[in-house]
N, C-alpha and C positions, 0 to 999 in steps of 0.2 A: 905382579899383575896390576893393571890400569882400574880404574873406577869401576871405569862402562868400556866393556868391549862385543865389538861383534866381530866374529871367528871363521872368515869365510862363507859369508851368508846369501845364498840364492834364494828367490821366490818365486814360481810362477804360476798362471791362472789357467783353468783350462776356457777356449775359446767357444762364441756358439756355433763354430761350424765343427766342432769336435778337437781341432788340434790343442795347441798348448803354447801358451808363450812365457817363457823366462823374461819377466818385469826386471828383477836385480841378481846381477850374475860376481861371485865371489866376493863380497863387500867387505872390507875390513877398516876395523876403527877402533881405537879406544881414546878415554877420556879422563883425563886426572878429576876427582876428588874439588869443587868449586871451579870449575873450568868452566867457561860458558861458548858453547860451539856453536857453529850456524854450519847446515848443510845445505847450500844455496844450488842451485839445478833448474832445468825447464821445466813449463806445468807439462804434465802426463808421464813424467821420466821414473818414476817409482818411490818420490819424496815422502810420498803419505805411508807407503808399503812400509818402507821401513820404519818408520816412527811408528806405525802399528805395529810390528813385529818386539821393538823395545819397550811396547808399551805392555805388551805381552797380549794385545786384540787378534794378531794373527802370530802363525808358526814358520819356520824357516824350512823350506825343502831338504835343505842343507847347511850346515852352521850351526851356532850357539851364538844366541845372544846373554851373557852375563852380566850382571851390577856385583859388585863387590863378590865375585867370585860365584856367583849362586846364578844357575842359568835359570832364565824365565822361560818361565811355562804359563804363565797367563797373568793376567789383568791383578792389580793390586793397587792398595793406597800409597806405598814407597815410590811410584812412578803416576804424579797426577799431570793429564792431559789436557791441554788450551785446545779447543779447537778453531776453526776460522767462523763458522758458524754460532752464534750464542748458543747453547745449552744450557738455556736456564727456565726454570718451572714457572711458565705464565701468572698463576693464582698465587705466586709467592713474593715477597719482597726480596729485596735484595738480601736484605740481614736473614731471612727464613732461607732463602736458597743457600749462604753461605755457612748457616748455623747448620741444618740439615744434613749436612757434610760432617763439617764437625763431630756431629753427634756417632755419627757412624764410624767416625776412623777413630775418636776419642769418649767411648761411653763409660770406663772408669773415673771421667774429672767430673767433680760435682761440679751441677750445672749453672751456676754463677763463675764458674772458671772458663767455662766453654762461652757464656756469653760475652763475657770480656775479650776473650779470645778473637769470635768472629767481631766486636766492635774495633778490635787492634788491627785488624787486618785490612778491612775496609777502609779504615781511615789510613793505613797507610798507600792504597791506591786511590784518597784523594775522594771519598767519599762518606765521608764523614757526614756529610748533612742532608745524603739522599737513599740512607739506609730504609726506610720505611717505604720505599715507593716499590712499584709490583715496574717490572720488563718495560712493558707500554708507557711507565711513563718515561724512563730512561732512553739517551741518545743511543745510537748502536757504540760509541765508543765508550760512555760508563757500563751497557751491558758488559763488553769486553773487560772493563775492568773488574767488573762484579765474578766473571770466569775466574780471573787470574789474584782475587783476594780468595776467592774459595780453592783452589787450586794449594796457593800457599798457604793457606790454614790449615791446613791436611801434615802439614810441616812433609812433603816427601823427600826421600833421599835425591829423587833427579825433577826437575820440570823439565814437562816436556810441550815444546811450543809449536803447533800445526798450522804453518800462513797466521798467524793469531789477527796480524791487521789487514790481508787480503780482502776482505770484505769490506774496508771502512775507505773514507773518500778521503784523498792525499792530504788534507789539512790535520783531518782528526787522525789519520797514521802518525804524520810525524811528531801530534799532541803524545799522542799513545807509545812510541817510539821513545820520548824523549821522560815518561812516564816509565817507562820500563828500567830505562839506565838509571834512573833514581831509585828505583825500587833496588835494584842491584847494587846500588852502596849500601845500603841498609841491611841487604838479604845476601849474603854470599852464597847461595845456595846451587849447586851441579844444575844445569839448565843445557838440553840440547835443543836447538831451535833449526824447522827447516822454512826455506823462504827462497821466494823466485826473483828476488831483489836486492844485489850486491852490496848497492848502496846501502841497504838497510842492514847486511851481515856487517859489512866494516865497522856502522856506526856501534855495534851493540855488543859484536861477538870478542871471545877473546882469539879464537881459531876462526877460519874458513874451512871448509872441505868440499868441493866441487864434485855434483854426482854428474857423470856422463852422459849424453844424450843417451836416451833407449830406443830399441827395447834393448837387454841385456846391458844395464845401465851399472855401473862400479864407482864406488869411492874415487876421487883421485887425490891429488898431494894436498898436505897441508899445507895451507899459508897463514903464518901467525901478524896479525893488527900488530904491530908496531909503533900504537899512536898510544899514546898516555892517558889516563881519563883523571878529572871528566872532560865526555868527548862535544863539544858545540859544532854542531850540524852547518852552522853559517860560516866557520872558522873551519871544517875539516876540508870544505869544498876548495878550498886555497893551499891543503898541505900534498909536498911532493911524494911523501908515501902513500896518501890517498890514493892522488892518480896513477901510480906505480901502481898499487896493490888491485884496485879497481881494475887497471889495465890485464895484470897478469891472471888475475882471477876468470875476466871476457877472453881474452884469448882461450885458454885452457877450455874452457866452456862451447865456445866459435868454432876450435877445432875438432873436440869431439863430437860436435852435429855436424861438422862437416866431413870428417871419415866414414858421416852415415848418413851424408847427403842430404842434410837438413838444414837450406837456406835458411838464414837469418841473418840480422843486420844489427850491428853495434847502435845502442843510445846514443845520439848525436851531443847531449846535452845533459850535463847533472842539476836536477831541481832541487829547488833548497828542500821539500819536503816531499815524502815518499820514497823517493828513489825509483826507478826507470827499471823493469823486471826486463833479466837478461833473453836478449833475444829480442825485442821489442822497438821498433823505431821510434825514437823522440817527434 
């Protein structure tokens, strides 16, 4: 058995006119043990459903979602969650927001162990010298990274990545993008990541997995990045697997909105930073 799998896994909401609608319809996946996977999709297609359901925030209609053999039934520190949103405690510092954590997933380490701990961790997302300041004073993208040093302090067996730079403006993405693949030499650690922006899967992910337009939205095939790391975002825009991979990933994607009738138009143009979210015209 695979790392992380999910086992034929449906979810649906019931509507406010009474009916019911299936958001993800038989979805299956697994994940080796330091893999790092992108689930790239349209916004509204069920991308968030399912990273709740692995997160163990919500339940499966149908299916099993399992990590190492143990099906989740709910929320835990083994599975810590990025979201696109900051979540982080306005009247805290950064080092308080990331220590706070710590405390709670590790209250056996004496607490000179736990400080060191959150000081290791923030300086490895490059904040090292803005550990004292409270949210307000930080940009939205050291908030983001303040997420993802507390996140990784928690040591969990998977991260799990929700749009994590959706929110931030195309400069400070590909700052934070390019932040992340660093982190990820350092951290070899199981990361499933979902995102509406292909460019951004190739650069980071070691898998692709394309979710289908919805409603009634499914996994589809793997495509494995075939580009070696480390990957330079200004050098990958010129590699012929690039535009293969990028290519093969839009189509799949174009076409299942399009057996469900959902115009949309291929990105004219790859930007050196962000990346252009599928479906979107340049």
């Amino acid at each position: 058995m695979s790392y992380l799998n999910l086992n034929g896994v449906s979810k649906g909401f019931r509507s406010a006119s009474g009916g019911r609608t299936e958001v993800l319809h038989d979805a299956w996946l697994s994940m080796e043990r330091g893999e790092f996977v992108a689930v790239v999709g349209f916004s509204g297609a069920g991308k968030t459903t399912l990273m709740n359901m692995v997160a163990g925030l919500a339940t499966p209609d149908s299916g099993t979602v399992q990590l190492e053999g143990e099906t989740i039934t709910g929320p835990g520190p083994d599975r810590m969650l990025v979201f696109q949103n900051y979540s982080l405690l306005p009247w805290m510092t950064a080092f308080e927001n990331v220590k706070l954590a710590v405390d709670q997933v590790f209250p056996q380490w004496d607490n000179k162990w736990r400080r060191e701990h959150t000081e290791n961790y923030l300086k490895m997302v490059s904040l090292g010298h803005a550990m004292d300041r409270k949210p307000s004073q930080l940009s939205g993208g050291m908030r983001q990274r303040v997420c993802v040093a507390r996140a990784l302090a928690c040591e969990p067996r998977i991260l799990l990545l929700d749009e994590p730079f959706g929110a931030l403006d195309a400069l400070t993405r590909g700052t934070l993008q390019d932040e992340l693949m660093k982190i990820r030499s350092q951290d070899d650690r199981t990361i499933l990541m979902i995102t509406n922006d292909v460019d951004e899967a190739i650069l980071v992910a070691d898998r692709i997995i394309p979710l289908t337009a919805g409603p009634r939205a499914t996994l589809g095939p793997s495509f494995t990045v075939d580009i070696e790391r480390p990957r330079d975002r200004k050098e990958i825009n010129h590699d012929s697997r690039f535009k293969k991979l990028r290519k093969d990933v839009n189509d799949f994607l174009l076409g299942s909105a399009a057996d469900k009738r959902n115009p949309v138009k291929v990105p004219a143009k790859v930007p050196s930073f962000g990346g252009t979210p599928v479906g979107v015209s340049a």
